[in-house]
C-alpha positions as CSV (number, residue, x, y, z in Angstrom):
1,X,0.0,0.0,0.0
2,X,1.3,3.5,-1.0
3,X,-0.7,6.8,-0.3
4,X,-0.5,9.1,-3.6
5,X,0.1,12.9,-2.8
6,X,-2.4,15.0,-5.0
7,X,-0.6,15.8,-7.2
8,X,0.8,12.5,-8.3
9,X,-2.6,11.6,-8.3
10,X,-3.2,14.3,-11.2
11,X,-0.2,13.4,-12.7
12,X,-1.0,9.6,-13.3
13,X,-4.5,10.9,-14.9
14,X,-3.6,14.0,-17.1
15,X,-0.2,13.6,-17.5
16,X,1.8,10.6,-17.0
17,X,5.1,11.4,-17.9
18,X,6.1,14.0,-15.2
19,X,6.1,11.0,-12.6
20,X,9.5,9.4,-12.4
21,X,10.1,5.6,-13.1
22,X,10.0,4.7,-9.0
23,X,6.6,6.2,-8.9
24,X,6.1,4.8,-11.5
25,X,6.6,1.5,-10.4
26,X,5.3,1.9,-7.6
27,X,1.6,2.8,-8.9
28,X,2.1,-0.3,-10.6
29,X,3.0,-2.4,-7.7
30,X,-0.1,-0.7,-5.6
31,X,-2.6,-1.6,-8.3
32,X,-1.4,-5.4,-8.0
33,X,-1.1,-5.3,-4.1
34,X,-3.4,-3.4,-1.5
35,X,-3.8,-0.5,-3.1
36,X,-3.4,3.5,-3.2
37,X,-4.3,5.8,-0.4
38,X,-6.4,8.8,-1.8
39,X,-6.7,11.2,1.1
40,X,-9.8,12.9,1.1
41,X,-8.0,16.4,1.6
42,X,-7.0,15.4,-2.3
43,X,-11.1,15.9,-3.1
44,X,-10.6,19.2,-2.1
45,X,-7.3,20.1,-3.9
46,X,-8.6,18.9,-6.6
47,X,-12.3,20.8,-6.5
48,X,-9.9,24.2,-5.7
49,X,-7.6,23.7,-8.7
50,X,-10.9,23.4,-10.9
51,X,-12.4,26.0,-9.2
52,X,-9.4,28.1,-10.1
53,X,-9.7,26.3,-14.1
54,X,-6.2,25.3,-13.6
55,X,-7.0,22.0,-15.9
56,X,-7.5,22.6,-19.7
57,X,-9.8,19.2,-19.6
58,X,-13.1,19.1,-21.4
59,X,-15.3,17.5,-18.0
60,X,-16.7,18.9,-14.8
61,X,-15.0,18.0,-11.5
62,X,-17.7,15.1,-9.9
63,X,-16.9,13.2,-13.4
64,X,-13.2,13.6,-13.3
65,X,-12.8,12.1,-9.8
66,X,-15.2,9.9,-10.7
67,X,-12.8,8.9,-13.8
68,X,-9.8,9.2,-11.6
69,X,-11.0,6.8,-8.5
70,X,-12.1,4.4,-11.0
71,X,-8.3,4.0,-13.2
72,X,-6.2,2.8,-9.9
73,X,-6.8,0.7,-7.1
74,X,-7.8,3.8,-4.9
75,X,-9.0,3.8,-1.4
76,X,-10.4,7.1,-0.5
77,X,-8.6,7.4,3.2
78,X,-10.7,10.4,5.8
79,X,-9.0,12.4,8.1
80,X,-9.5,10.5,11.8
81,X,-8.4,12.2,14.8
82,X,-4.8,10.6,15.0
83,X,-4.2,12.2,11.6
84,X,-5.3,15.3,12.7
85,X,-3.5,15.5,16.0
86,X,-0.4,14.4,14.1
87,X,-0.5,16.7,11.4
88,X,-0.4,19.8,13.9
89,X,2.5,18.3,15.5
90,X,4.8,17.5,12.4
91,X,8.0,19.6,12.7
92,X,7.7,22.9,10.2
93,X,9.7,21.6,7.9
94,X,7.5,19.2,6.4
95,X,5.3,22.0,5.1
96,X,2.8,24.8,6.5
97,X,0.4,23.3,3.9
98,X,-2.0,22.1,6.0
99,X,-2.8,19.6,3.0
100,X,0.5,18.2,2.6
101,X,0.4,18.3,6.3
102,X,-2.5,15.9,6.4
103,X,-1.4,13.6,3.7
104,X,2.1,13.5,5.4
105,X,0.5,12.3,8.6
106,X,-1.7,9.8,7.3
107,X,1.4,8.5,5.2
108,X,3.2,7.8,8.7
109,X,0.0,7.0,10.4
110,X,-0.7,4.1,7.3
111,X,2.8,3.1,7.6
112,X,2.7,3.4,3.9
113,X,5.5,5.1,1.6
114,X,4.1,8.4,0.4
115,X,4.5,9.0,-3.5
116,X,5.5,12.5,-4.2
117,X,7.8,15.0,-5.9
118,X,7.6,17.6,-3.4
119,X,10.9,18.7,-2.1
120,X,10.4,19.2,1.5
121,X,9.0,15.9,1.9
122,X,11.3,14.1,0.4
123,X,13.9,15.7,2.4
124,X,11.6,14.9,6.2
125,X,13.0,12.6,7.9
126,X,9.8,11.7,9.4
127,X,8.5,10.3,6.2
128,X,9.2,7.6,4.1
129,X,8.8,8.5,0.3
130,X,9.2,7.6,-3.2
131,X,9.7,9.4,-6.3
């Protein structure tokens, strides 16, 4: 099991190329196995980045997500209190975004590898990630 930060979750549908050959890999390896985390905070990045039209797709958000839960073995993941409490607590340089803060924690609450190209949580120490 791997939890997919949003962004690779984007990636995989719109644009596959930008993820490296470990995530990759590792998307593949999910899909076989238990699966891919989805944290529900994604929903919501997602809903704001169409809000904001930053996709050049021809669909509305519900059928996009729709589209996108249904091409990987995805397990939408809600916040629980554990997450919560953890993601307050994670040192600051895992990110002030309280997103990436809440897909951090449920990455280390999961005990699952977080997929991700962002730079300052590939660098925490407090996570284990791929990309």
């Amino acid at each position: 099991m791997i939890v997919a930060d949003t962004h690779i979750i984007i990636w995989d549908a719109l644009c596959p190329e930008k993820l490296s050959s470990k995530a990759r890999k590792a998307i593949d390896i999910a899909n076989k196995g238990e699966g891919i985390i989805f944290c529900d905070i994604s929903l919501w990045e997602i809903a704001m980045l169409f809000k904001k039209d930053r996709f050049k797709i021809n669909t509305d958000y519900k059928t996009f997500i729709n589209l996108v839960l249904n091409s990987n073995k995805y397990t939408i993941w809600e916040i629980t209190p554990e997450i919560a409490e953890l993601s307050v607590h994670l040192p600051p340089t895992i990110n002030k975004d309280p997103a990436d803060r809440i897909i951090a924690a449920t990455s280390i609450i999961c005990q699952a590898p977080l997929v991700t190209a962002d730079g300052n949580l590939n660098m925490a120490k407090e996570l284990t990630t791929i990309w």
